[in-house]
C-alpha positions as CSV (number, residue, x, y, z in Angstrom):
1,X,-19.6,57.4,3.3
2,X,-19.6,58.9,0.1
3,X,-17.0,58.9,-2.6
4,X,-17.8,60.2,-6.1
5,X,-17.3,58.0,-8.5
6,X,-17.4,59.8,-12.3
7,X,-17.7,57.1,-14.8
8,X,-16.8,57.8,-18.7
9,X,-18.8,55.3,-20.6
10,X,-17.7,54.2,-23.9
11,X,-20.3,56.0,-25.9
12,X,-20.1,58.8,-28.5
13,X,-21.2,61.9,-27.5
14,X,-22.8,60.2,-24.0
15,X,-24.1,63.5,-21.9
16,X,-23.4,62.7,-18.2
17,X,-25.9,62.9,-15.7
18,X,-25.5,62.9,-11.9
19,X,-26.7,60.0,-10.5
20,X,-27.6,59.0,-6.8
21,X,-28.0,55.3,-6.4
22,X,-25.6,53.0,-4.4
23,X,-22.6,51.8,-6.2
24,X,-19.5,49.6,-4.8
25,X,-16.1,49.7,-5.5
26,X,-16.9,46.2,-5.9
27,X,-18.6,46.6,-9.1
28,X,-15.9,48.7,-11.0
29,X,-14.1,45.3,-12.6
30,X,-17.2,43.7,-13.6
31,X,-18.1,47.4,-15.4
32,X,-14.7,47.3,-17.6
33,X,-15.7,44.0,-18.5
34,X,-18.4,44.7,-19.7
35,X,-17.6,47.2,-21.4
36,X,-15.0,45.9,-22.9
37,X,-17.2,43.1,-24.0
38,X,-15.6,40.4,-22.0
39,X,-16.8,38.0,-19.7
40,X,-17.2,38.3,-16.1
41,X,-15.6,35.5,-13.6
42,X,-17.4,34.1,-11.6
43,X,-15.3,34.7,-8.2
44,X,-16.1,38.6,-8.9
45,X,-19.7,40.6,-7.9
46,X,-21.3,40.1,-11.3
47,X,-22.8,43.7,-11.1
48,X,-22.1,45.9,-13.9
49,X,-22.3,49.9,-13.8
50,X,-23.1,50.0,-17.5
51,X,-26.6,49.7,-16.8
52,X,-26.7,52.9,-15.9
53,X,-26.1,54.5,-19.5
54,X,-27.2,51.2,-21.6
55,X,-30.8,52.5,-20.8
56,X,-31.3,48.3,-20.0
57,X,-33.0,49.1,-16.8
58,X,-31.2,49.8,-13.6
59,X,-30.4,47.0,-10.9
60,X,-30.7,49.8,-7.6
61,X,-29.3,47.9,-4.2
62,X,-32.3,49.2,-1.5
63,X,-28.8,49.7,1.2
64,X,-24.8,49.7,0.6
65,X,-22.6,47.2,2.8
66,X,-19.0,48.9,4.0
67,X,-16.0,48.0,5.5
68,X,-12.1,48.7,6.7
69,X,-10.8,46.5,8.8
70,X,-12.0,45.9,12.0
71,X,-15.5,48.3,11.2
72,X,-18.4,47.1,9.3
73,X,-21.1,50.0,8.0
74,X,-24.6,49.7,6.2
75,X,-26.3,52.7,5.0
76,X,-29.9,53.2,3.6
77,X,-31.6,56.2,2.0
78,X,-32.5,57.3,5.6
79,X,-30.4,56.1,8.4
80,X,-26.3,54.5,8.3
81,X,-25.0,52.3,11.2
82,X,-21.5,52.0,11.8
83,X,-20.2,49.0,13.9
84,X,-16.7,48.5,15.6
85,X,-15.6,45.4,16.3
86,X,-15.4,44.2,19.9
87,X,-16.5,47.4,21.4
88,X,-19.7,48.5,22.9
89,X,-20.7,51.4,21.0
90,X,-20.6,52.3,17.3
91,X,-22.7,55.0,15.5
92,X,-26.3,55.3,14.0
93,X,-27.0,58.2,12.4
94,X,-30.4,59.3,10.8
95,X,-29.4,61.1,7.6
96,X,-33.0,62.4,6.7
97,X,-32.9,64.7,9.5
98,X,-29.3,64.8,10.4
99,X,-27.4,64.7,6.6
100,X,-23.9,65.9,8.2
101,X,-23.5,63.2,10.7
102,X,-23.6,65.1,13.9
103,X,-25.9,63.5,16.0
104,X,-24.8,59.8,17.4
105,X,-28.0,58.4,17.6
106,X,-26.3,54.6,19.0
107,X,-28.0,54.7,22.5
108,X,-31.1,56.5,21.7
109,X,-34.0,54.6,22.8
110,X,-36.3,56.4,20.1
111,X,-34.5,54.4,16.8
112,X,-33.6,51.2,18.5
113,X,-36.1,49.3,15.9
114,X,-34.3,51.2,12.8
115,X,-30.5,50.2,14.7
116,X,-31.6,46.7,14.8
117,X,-32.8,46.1,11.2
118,X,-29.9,48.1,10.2
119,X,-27.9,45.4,12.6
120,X,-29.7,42.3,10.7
121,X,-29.2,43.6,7.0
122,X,-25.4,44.0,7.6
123,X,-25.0,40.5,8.9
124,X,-26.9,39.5,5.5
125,X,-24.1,40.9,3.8
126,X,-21.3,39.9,6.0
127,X,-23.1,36.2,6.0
128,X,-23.2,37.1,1.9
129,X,-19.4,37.3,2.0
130,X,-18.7,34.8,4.2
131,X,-16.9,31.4,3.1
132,X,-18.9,30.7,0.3
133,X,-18.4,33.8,-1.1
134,X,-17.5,35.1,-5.1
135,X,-15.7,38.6,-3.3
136,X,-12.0,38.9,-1.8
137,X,-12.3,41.5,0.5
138,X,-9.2,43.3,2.4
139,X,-6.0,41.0,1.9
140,X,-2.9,42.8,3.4
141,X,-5.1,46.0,4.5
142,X,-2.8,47.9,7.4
143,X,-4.9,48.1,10.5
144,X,-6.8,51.2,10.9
């Protein structure tokens, strides 16, 4: 999935750049903030956008952890896996050699190893948002 995300930082005469790292919705309260020079609670992702024009250093996630509903999805520079709940097939896709998605690459013996890392990084982050978890994820979402 991508959705662009502009970003207008509260700098005088900041020039924009494009910028390709992973971002989350997630992290767009902790950014204003920030920004704003306020503290961040704690039952919010702490990660703040405004290290990418403080010139601090940049905090770049390696994969991106998404979800609606009843589907979870991880995506890395080169491959994104898309799981359904309670169904036997989802989607794996390797993006390096197939950018537009058009190749289902679930059953294909030849990326099985890839599928399952992908499969054990996005328990991590479901397991990361689990219980014990700072992030409120999804209350009253309609079913997709």
């Amino acid at each position: 999935m991508r959705v662009p995300f502009l970003l207008k930082p509260p700098v005088a005469d900041f020039k924009g750049y494009p910028e390709d790292s992973f971002i989350s919705s997630v992290e767009i309260a902790a950014t204003f903030l920030t920004a704003a020079g306020l503290p961040v609670p704690e039952n919010i992702s702490p990660r703040s956008l405004t290290q990418f024009y403080q010139g601090d250093g940049k905090e770049l996630w390696e994969d991106i952890y998404m979800e609606a509903r009843d589907i979870r999805a991880i995506r890395d520079s080169h491959y994104k896996l898309i799981y359904y709940q309670n169904r036997d097939y989802g989607e794996f896709y390797d993006l390096s050699n197939d950018p537009h998605e058009k190749y289902n690459l679930w059953d294909d013996p030849g990326v099985q190893k890839e599928k399952a890392r992908l499969m054990c990084r996005l328990a991590d982050h479901m397991i990361d948002l689990g219980e014990n978890s700072r992030q409120v994820w999804n209350i009253g979402a309609p079913r997709i």
